[in-house]
C-alpha positions as CSV (number, residue, x, y, z in Angstrom):
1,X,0.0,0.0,0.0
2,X,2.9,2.5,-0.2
3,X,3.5,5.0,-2.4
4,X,7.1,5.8,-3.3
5,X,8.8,8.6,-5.7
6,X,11.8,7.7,-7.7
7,X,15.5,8.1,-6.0
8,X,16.2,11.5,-7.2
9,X,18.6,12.0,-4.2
10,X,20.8,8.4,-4.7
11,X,23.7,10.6,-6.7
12,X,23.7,12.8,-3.2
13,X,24.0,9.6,-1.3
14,X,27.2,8.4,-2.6
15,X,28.8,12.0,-1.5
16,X,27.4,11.2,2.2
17,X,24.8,14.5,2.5
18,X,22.3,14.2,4.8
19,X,18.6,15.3,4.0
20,X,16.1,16.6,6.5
21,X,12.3,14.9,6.1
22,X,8.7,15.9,6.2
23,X,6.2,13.5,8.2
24,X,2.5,14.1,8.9
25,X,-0.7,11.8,8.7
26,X,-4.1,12.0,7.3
27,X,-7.1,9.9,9.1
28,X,-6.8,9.9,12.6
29,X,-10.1,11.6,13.7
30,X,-12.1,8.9,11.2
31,X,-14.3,6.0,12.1
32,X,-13.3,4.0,8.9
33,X,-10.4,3.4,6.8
34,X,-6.4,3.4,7.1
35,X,-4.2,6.3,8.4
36,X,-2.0,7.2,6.5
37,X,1.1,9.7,6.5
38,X,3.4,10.7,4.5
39,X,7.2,11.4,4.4
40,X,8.8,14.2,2.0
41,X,12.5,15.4,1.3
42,X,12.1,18.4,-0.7
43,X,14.6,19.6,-2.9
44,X,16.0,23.2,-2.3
45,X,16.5,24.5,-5.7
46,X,13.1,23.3,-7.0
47,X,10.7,25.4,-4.8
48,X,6.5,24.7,-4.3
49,X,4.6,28.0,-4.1
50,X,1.5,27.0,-2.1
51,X,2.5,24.8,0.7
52,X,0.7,24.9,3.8
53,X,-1.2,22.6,6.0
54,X,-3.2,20.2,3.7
55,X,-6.4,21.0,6.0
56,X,-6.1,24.9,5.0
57,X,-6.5,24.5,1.0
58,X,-9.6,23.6,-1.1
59,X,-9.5,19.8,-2.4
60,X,-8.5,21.4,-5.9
61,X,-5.8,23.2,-4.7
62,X,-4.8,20.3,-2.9
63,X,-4.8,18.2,-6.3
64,X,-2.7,21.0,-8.3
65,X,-0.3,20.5,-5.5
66,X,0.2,17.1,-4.8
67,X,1.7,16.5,-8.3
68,X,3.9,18.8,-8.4
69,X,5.3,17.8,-5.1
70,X,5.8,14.4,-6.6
71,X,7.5,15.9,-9.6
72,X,9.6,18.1,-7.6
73,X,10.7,16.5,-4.2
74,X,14.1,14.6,-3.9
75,X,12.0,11.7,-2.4
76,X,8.6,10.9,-0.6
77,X,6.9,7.8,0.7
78,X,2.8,7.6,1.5
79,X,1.6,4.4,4.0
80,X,-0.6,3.3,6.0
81,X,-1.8,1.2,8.7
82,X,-4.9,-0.6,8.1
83,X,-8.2,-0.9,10.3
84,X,-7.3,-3.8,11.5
85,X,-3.7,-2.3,13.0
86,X,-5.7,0.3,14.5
87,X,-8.1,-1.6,16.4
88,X,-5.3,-4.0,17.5
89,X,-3.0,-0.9,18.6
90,X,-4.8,2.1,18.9
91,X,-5.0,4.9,16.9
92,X,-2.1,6.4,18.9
93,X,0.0,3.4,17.8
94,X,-0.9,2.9,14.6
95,X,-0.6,6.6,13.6
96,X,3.4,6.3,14.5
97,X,3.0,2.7,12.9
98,X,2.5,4.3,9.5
99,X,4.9,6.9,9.9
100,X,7.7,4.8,10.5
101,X,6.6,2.7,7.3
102,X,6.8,6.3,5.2
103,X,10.0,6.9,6.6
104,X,11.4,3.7,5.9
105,X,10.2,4.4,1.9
106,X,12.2,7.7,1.6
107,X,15.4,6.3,3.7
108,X,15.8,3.7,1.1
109,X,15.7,6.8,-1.2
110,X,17.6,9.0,0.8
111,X,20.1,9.3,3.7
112,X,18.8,10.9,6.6
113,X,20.2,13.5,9.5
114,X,16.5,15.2,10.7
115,X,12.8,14.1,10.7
116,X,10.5,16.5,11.6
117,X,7.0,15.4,12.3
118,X,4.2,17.3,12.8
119,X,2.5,16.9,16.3
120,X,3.9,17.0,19.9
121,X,5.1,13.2,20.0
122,X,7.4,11.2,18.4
123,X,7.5,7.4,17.2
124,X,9.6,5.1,18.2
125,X,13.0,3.5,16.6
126,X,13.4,6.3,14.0
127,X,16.5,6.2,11.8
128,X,18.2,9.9,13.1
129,X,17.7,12.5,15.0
130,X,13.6,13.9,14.9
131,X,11.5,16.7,16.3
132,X,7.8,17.1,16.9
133,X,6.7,20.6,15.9
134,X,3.3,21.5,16.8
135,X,1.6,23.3,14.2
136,X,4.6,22.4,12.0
137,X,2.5,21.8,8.7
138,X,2.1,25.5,9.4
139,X,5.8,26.2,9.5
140,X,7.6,23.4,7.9
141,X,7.2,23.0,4.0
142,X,8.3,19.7,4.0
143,X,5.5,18.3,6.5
144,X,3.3,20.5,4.6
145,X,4.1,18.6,1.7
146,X,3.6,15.4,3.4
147,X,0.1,16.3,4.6
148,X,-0.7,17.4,1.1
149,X,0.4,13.8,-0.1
150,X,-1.0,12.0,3.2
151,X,-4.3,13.9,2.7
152,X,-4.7,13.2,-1.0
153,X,-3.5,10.0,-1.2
154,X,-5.8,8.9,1.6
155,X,-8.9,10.8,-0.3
156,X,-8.4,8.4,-3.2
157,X,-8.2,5.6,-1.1
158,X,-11.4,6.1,0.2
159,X,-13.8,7.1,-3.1
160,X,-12.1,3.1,-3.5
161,X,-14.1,2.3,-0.4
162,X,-17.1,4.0,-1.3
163,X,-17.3,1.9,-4.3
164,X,-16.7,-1.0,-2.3
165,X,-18.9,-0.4,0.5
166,X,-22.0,1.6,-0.8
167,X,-24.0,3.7,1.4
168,X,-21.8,5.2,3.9
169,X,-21.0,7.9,1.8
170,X,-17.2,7.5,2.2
171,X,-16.4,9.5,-0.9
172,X,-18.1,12.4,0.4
173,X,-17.0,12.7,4.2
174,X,-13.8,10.5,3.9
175,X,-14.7,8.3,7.1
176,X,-15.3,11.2,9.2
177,X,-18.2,11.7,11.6
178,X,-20.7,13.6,10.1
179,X,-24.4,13.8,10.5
180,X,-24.8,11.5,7.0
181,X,-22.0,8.7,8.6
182,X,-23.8,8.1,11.8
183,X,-27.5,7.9,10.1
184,X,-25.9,5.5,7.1
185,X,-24.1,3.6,10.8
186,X,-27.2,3.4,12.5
187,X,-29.3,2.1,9.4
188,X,-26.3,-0.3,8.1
189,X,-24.2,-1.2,10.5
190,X,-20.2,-1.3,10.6
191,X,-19.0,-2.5,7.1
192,X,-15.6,-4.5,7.1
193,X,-13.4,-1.5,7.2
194,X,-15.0,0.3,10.4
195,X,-12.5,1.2,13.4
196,X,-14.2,-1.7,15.5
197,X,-12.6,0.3,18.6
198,X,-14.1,3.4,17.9
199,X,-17.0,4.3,20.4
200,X,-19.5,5.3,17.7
201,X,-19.1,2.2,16.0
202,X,-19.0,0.1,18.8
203,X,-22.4,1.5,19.3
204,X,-23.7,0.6,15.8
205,X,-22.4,-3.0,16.3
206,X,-25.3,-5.7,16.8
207,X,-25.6,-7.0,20.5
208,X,-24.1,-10.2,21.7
């Protein structure tokens, strides 16, 4: 499930430079689907006009953007960790889970000295040095970047789901829960990629 640029950055490798990255995630607030995050090395001399916190910009500006981060970065890695990782770990868990799995895609891409990651936590067993900046898809462009990807990437993944699972209306509220989710919840039940351990689920779940 991973999503990996090309390894523009190998050729800066073999002369032993060190790259700061990007990390954020997309999907932890949502009763159904992955959460995903993403991991970004931008490249200095190719600037992005634009960045900022994916949550701040329109879904088109969003889409203009995400390619040409693709296009442009020296590497990037999007995954995820699946329903069934959340329920088993916690959201808490499986959120670090996924961006450990990112940055494990851009270190085989790129050598490492700095991770920052947006939030006020860090995972555990990351390759270098890291630090949690709140806000920093804000201040950072390379973890706004990676919540561009994260948040884009994750979109797609779940108009995928509506198609699978009809009814929920996954392609219009991404998991999230709105109004529409907990009615289509109520009336249908948790489908197969529900967070099991969420509270609003658990309440839709049959007794016994």
């Amino acid at each position: 499930m991973d999503s990996k640029g090309d390894s523009r950055c190998t050729g800066a490798m073999n002369q032993r430079l060190l790259f700061t990255c990007g990390v954020d995630e997309a999907g932890r607030g949502p009763w159904a689907g992955p959460v995903t995050a993403a991991a970004v090395v931008l490249d200095p001399a190719a600037s992005i006009a634009g960045l900022t916190d994916s949550k701040a910009l329109s879904e088109a500006r969003r889409d203009a953007l995400a390619p040409l981060i693709r296009e442009r970065a020296l590497a990037f890695c999007v995954a995820h960790a699946s329903v069934e990782e959340i329920d088993r770990l916690n959201i808490r868990e499986a959120t670090f889970l996924a961006m450990r799995r990112a940055v494990d895609g851009v270190t085989r891409q790129c050598a490492l000295g700095m991770i920052l990651i947006d939030g006020n936590a860090l995972p555990k067993s990351l390759p270098c040095e890291a630090r949690a900046i709140i806000k920093g898809d804000l201040t950072e462009p390379a973890i706004s970047a990676a919540s561009i990807l994260a948040k884009t990437v994750r979109d797609v993944l779940m108009q995928d789901l509506d198609v699978r699972h009809p009814g929920y209306g996954f392609a219009r509220h991404k998991g999230y829960g709105t109004a529409a989710h907990a009615e289509a919840l109520a009336r249908l039940g948790p489908s197969p990629v529900h967070r099991t351990s969420f509270r609003p689920v658990q309440a839709a779940m049959p007794a016994g």
